[in-house]
MIDO-254998 format. One line per 4 residues: number of its first residue (from 1); their letters; for each residue y, z, x of C-alpha. Coordinates in steps of 0.25 Angstrom, whole numbers. Layout:
N
NUM) a) Y:Z:X | ...
# end
This chain:
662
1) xxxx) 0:0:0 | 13:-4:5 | 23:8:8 | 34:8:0
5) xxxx) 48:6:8 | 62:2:8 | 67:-11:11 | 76:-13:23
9) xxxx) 88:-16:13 | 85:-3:6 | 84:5:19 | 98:1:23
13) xxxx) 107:1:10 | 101:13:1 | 105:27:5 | 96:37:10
17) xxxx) 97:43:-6 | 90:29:-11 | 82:30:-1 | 77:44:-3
21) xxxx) 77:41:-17 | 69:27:-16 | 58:36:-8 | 56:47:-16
25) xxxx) 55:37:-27 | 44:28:-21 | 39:33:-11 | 38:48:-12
29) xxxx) 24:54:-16 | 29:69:-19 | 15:72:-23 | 5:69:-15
33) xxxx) 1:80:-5 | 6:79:6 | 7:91:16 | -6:97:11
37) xxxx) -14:109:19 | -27:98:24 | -15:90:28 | -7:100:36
41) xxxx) -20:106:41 | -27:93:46 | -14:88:50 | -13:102:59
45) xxxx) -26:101:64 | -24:85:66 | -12:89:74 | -19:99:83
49) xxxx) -28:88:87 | -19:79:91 | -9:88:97 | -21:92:106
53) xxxx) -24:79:110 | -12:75:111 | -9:88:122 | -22:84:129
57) xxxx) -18:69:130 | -2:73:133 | -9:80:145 | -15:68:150
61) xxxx) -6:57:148 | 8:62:143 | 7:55:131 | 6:59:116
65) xxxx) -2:52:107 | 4:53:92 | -7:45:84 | -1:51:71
69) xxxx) -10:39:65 | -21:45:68 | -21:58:63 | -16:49:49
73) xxxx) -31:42:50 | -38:53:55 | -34:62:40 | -35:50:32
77) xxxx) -50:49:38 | -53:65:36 | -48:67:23 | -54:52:17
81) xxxx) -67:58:25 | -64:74:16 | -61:65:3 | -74:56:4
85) xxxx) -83:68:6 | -77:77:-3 | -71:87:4 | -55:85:3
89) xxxx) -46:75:-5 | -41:64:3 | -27:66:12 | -17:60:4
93) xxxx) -7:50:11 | 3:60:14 | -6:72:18 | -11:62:29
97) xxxx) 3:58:31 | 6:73:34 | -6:75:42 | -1:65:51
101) xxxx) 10:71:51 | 6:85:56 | -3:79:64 | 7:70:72
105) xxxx) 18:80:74 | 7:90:80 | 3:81:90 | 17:79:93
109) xxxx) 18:94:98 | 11:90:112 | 23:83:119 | 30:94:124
113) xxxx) 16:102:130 | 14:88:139 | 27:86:143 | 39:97:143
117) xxxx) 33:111:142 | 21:104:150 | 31:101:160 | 40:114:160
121) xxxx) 27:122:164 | 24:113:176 | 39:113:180 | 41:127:180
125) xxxx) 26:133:181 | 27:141:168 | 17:143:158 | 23:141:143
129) xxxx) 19:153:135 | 10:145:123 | 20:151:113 | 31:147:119
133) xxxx) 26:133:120 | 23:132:105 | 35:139:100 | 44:129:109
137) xxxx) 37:117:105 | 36:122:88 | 52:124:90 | 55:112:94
141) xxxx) 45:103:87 | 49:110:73 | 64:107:79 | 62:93:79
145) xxxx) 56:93:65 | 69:98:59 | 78:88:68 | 68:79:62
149) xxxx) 71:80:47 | 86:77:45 | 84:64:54 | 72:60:43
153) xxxx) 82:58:32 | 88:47:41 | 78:40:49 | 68:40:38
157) xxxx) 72:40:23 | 87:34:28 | 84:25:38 | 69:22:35
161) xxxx) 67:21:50 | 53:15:54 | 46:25:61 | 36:16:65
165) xxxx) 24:28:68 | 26:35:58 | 27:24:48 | 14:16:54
169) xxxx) 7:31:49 | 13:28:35 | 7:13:35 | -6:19:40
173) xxxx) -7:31:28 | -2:22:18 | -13:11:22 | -25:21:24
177) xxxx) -23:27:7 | -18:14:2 | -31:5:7 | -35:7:21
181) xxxx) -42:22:20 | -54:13:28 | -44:10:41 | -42:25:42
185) xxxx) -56:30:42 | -60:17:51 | -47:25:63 | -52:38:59
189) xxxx) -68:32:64 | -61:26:77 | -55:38:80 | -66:48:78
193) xxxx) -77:38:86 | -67:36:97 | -63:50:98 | -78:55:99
197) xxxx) -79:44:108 | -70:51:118 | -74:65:116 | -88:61:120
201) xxxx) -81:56:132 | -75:66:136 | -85:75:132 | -95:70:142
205) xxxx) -82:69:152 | -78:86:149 | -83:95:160 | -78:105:149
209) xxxx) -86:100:139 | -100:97:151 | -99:111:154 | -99:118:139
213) xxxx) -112:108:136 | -121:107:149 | -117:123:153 | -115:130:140
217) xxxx) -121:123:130 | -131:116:138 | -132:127:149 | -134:115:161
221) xxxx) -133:128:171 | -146:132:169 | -157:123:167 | -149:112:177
225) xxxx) -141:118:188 | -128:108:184 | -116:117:190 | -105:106:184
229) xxxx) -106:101:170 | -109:86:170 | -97:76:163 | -93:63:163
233) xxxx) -80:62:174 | -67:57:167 | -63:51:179 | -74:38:182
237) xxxx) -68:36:193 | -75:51:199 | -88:44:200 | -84:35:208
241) xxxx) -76:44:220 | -90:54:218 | -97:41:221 | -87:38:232
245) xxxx) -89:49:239 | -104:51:238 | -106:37:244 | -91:35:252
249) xxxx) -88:23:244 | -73:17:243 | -62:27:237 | -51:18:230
253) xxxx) -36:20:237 | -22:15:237 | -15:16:251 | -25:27:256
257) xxxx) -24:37:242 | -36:36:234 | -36:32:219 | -41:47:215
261) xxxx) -28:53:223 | -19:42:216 | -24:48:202 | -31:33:200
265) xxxx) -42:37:194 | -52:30:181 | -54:41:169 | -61:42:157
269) xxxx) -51:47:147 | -54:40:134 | -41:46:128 | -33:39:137
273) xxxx) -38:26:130 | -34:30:121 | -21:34:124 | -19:20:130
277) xxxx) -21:15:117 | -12:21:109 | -1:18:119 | -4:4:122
281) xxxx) -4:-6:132 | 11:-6:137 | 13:8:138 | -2:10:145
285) xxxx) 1:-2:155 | 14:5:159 | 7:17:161 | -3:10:171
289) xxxx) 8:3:177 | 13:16:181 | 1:22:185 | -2:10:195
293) xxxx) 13:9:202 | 13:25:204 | -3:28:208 | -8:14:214
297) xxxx) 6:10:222 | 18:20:222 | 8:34:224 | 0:28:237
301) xxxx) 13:23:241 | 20:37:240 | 6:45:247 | 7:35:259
305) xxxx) 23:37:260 | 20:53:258 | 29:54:245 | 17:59:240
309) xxxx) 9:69:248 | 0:81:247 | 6:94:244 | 6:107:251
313) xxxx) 9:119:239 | 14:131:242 | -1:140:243 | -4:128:254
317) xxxx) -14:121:243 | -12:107:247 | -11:98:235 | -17:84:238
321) xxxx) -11:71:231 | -17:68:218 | -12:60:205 | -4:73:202
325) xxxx) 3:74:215 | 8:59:215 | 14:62:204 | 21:74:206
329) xxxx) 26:71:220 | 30:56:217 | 27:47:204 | 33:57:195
333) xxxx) 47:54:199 | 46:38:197 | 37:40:182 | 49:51:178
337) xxxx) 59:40:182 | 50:30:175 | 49:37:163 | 63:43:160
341) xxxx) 70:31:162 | 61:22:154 | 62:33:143 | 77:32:142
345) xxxx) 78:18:145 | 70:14:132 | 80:25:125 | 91:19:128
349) xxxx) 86:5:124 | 82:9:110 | 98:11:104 | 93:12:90
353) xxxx) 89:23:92 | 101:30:96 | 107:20:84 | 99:25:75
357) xxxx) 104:39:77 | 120:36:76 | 121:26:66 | 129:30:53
361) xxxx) 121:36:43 | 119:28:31 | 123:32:16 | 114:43:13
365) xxxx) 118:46:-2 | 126:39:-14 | 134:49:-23 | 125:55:-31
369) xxxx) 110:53:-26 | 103:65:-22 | 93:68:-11 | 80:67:-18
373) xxxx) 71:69:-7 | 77:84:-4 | 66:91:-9 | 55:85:0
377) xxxx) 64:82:14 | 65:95:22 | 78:99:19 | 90:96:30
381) xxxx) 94:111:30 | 81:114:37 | 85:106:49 | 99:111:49
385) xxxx) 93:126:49 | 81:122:57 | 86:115:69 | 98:125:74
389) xxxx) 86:136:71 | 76:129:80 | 85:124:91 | 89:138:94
393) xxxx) 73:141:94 | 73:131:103 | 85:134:113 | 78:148:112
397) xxxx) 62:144:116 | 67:135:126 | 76:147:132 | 65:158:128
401) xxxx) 53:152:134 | 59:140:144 | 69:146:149 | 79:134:146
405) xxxx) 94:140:147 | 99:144:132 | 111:133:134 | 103:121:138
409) xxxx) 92:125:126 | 103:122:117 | 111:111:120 | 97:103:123
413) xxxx) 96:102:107 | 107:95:103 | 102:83:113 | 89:84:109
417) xxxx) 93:82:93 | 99:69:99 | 87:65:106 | 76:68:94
421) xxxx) 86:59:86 | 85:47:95 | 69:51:95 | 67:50:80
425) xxxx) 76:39:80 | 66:33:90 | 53:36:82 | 60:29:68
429) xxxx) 61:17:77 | 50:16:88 | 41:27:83 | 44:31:99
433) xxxx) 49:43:102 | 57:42:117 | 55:59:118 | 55:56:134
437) xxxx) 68:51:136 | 73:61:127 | 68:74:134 | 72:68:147
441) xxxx) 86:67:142 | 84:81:138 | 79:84:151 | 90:77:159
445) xxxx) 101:82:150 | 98:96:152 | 95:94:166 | 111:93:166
449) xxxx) 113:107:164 | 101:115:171 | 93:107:182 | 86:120:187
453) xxxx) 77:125:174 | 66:113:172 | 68:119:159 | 80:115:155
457) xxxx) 77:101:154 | 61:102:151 | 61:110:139 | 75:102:130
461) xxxx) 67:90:135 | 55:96:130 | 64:99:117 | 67:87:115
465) xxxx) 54:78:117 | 48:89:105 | 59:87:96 | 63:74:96
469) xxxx) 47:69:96 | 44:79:84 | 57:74:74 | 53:60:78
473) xxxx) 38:62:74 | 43:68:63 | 50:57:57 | 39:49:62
477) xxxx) 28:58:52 | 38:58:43 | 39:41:42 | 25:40:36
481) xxxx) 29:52:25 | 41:44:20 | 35:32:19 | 23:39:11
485) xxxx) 29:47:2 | 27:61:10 | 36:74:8 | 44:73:22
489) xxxx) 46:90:20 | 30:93:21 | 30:82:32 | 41:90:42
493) xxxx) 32:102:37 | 19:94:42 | 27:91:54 | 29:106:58
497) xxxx) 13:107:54 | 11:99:64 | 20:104:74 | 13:117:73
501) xxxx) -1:111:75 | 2:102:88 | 9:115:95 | -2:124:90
505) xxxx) -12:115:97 | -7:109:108 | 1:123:116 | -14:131:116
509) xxxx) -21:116:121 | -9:114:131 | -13:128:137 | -28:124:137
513) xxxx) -26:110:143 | -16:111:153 | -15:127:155 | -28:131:157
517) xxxx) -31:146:161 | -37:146:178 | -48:158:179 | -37:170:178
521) xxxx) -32:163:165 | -20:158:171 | -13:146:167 | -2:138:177
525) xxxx) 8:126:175 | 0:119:187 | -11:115:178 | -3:107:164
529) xxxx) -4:95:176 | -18:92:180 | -28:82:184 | -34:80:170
533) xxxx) -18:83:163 | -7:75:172 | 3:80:161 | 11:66:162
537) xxxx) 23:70:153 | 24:85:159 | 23:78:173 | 35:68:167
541) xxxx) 44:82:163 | 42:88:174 | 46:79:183 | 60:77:176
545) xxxx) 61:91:176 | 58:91:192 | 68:80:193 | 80:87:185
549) xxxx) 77:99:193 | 77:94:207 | 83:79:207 | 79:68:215
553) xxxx) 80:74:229 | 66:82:227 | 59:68:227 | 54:57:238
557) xxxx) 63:48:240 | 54:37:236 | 51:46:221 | 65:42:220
561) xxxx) 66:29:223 | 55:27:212 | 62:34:202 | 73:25:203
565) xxxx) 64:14:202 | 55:18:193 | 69:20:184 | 73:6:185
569) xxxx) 61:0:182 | 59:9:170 | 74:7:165 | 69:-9:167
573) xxxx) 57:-7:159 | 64:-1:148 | 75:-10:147 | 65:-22:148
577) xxxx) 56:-17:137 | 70:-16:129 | 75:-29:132 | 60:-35:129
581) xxxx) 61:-26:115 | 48:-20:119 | 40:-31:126 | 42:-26:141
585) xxxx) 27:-21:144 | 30:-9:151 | 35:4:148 | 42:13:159
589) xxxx) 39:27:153 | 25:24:152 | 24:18:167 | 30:31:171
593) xxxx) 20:39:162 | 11:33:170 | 13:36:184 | 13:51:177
597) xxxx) 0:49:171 | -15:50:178 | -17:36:182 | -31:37:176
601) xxxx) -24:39:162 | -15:28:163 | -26:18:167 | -35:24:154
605) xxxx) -25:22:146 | -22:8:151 | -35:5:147 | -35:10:132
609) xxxx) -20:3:129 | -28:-10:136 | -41:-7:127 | -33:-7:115
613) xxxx) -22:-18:118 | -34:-28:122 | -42:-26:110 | -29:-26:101
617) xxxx) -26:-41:107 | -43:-44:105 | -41:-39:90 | -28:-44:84
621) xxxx) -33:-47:71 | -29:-35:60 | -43:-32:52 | -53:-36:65
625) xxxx) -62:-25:69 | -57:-26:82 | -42:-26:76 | -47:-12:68
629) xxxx) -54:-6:80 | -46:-8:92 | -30:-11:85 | -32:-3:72
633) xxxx) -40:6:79 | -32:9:91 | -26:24:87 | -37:30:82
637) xxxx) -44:23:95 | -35:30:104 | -33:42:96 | -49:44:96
641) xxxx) -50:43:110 | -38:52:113 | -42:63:102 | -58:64:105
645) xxxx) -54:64:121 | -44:73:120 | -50:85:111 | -63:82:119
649) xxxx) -55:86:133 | -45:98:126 | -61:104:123 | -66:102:137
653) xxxx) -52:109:143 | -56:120:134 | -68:122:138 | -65:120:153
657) xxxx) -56:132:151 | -66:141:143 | -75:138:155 | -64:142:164
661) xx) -62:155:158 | -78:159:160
# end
């Protein structure tokens, strides 16, 4: 059934009273359950999933993966699965609607544990107390949500701005009630096979996993004598170098460094196909092309020129040059340049955003028309209490518990309203939310007034990364409601829903995953960065958090010489995907996120963007099977892959660490 709409004449003529008026009158459905119990709770528990997979990926590769359509088939296919056995009506429309919704916004809650707080701790060696990580992050997600709600009036029922994700989720609900129920269970299939596919995977691969099943459960010990659990080496490449050494066969190098100490190693991570997958070819060939100039040229180059050494510390422990250490000690600097620069770049070249958010207003009422939606929108009066209330909370956690000096804590906030306007604005348009170069403006901006305190500029940047990214998303649930027929009140109220959920599952995980207890039960900084978790994005914060602090004269002369060049080129990359509206193939944030990320990933990934865009060219034709499997298929695909691997590993770190304790 085709969704009902206004025409683009209507759009720019009536005021927002017709408008509101028109919608209420058509497309409104006032009584059709919406924000239900089963829909807030499977929406919450749907959220905690995904907000842990998302935590465990983040840790790996930086990156958040939203797939809000997914959660959208996975409810239509649990509750059409209830309603067929007789255990529960079916979801209606808009309770899967809102179970998206909760779902998407808790997964959103990850983005500051991989990239600002993660960073704060590795800057300054300081353990964030678990509550006051999750009060800081419920502040200022909730924050957003009320910044969020008087900008909906005007980019969605005025404007009627696309919002291009969050209106493909309203074509894909209103297709799966009004005739293509079949589609949804067909993803929901793909998903589940694939995502047992990579738990057994990973399973086998598991020392955690090896040692619960051939010692405890199997008690190997005994009755074989086996001392080390058995399992399936993630990196292929370890049979390899075993057999190497056994038999003094050929070790791959570049310039005298072997491929192991350069971090060029093969793994088998099956969520990283799928991660490639969802973020395409472009973006994923970027990626590599960064990993190769950085790991196979400039690295060897800078270990032969002695930019990049072993290090001495300060107990006399020598630290030998690894993936980590070429990192720290050189690439960062050039990928930081690359990054930041790109990021504002492409800013700056979208002006309708900043557009968008001056232009007069239109009329919003004629004499007598009244506001007929004012029982079902959350009331403005709630953001005007809301917000002052909550900015003080906020100036007062960042104080409290980051020490951030009370003056900077306040005058950070009227910036980062401006920026999480130019985010939404970004989301109505592009459905891409440029949160980078927004907290680096933050970060840079408070860097003006206090150099010394890393603080300072990691936690308003932090700020406003969480902000602008929940009032975007928000609008960006919200999109699918309006154009279904939802209560946009219960949907801000399942926002918050899943607010709560994302934060309650992801601050205990971030603790077990990149904070694990040593054998006197102590936890340190020195282990959120490690050989399994390169942490690209707290790497990325904490290096323009160094930078601010001690400027360019701490750096090799030839880490600056890079930075210039690796700004220039990403300014010309940016402006040559403007000038080519899009059709310049490489990206200069993703080229940088790659020198960050463990080469192994960016060449996995690689694969699963070419896997899907070769079989998407092979299976053009809509209603194929190849079309359905491999195009149709693709998130569910990649979701399967990421969920099944990712849950299977967050088990196996759980088990490593109740071995640890005995």
């Amino acid at each position: 059934m085709a969704i009902t709409q206004l025409t683009d004449e209507q759009i720019r003529t009536w005021t927002r009273a017709q408008k509101d008026r028109w919608w209420f009158e058509n497309v409104y459905r006032g009584d059709m359950a919406q924000l239900t119990l089963r829909s807030a709770l499977t929406g919450f528990c749907l959220g905690g999933v995904l907000a842990a997979t998302n935590l465990y990926i983040g840790g790996k590769t930086g990156i958040t993966t939203g797939v809000g359509l997914t959660s959208v088939i996975l409810a239509f296919a649990l509750y059409r699965g209830f309603a067929k056995a007789g255990f529960a009506q079916d979801f209606t429309i808009l309770e899967n609607n809102c179970t998206q919704s909760i779902a998407t916004a808790a997964g959103y809650m990850t983005s500051p544990l991989i990239s600002a707080l993660a960073a704060y701790m590795i800057v300054t060696g300081h353990i964030i107390p678990w509550w006051h990580m999750l009060s800081w992050m419920l502040v200022v997600a909730i924050l957003g949500v009320f910044i969020a709600f008087p900008m909906k009036r005007r980019f969605i029922n005025e404007d009627q701005l696309p919002f291009p994700e969050g209106r493909a989720a309203g074509v894909v609900l209103d297709a799966l009630y009004h005739g293509a129920a079949e589609q949804g269970v067909y993803k929901a299939r793909l998903l589940g096979w694939t995502a047992a596919l990579a738990a057994f995977v990973n399973f086998i691969s598991g020392d955690g996993w090896m040692k619960l099943v051939q010692f405890t459960i199997l008690r190997m010990k005994s009755w074989t004598g086996l001392t080390e659990p058995w399992y399936l080496e993630e990196r292929l490449d370890t049979y390899y170098y075993n057999l190497a050494t056994r038999f003094h066969l050929w070790t791959p190098s570049i310039l005298g460094t072997d491929f192991k100490t350069l971090g060029l190693r093969l793994t088998l991570d099956l969520s990283m196909i799928g991660v490639g997958g969802l973020m395409g070819i472009r973006v994923a060939s970027s990626c590599l092309l960064g990993a190769f100039i950085n790991f196979v040229v400039l690295a060897p180059l800078m270990i032969r020129h002695g930019d990049i050494v072993q290090r001495v510390t300060a107990s006399g422990v020598v630290v030998p040059i690894t993936r980590a250490e070429i990192v720290n000690q050189w690439s960062l600097w050039w990928a930081v340049s690359m990054m930041v620069v790109g990021s504002i770049v492409s800013l700056l070249g979208k002006p309708e955003l900043f557009r968008g958010i001056f232009r007069r207003k239109a009329r919003v009422t004629e004499p007598g028309e009244t506001d007929v939606l004012k029982h079902i929108e959350l009331p403005l009066w709630m953001s005007a209490v809301a917000v002052p209330i909550l900015t003080v909370l906020g100036a007062y956690v960042s104080h409290a518990f980051f020490s951030v000096p009370w003056f900077l804590a306040f005058i950070s906030f009227p910036l980062i309203f401006v920026l999480a306007i130019i985010c939404t604005n970004s989301m109505a348009l592009t459905s891409w939310t440029p949160t980078g170069a927004l907290s680096k403006i933050t970060q840079f901006t408070m860097a003006a007034f206090d150099r010394t305190n890393p603080a300072s500029n990691l936690i308003p940047g932090g700020m406003t990364a969480e902000i602008s990214a929940n009032a975007a998303n928000l609008l960006s649930d919200i999109k699918p409601g309006y154009m279904l027929g939802a209560k946009p009140r219960q949907q801000a109220i399942g926002h918050v829903i899943g607010i709560f959920a994302g934060a309650l599952a992801a601050v205990p995980l971030f603790y077990l995953l990149f904070l694990p207890p040593n054998a006197e039960g102590v936890r340190s900084a020195a282990t959120i960065v490690s050989d399994k978790y390169a942490m690209p994005a707290a790497v990325q914060w904490r290096g323009v958090a160094e930078l601010i602090a001690h400027g360019l004269k701490s750096l090799p002369f030839t880490a600056i010489t890079a930075m210039v060049v690796a700004a220039i080129c990403a300014a010309f990359i940016e402006i040559a995907k403007i000038v080519t509206k899009g059709r310049f193939p490489l990206s200069a944030v993703s080229i940088g996120l790659g020198v960050v990320l463990p080469p192994e990933y960016t060449f996995t990934m690689w694969l699963g963007a070419l896997l899907f865009w070769w079989t998407g060219r092979k299976h053009p034709t809509p209603g194929t099977k190849g079309h359905d499997f491999w195009v149709e298929g693709c998130e569910p695909i990649c979701a399967g892959l990421i969920s099944g691997w990712a849950l299977t590993g967050i088990v196996n770190s759980v088990i490593n660490v109740v071995y640890s304790m005995h």
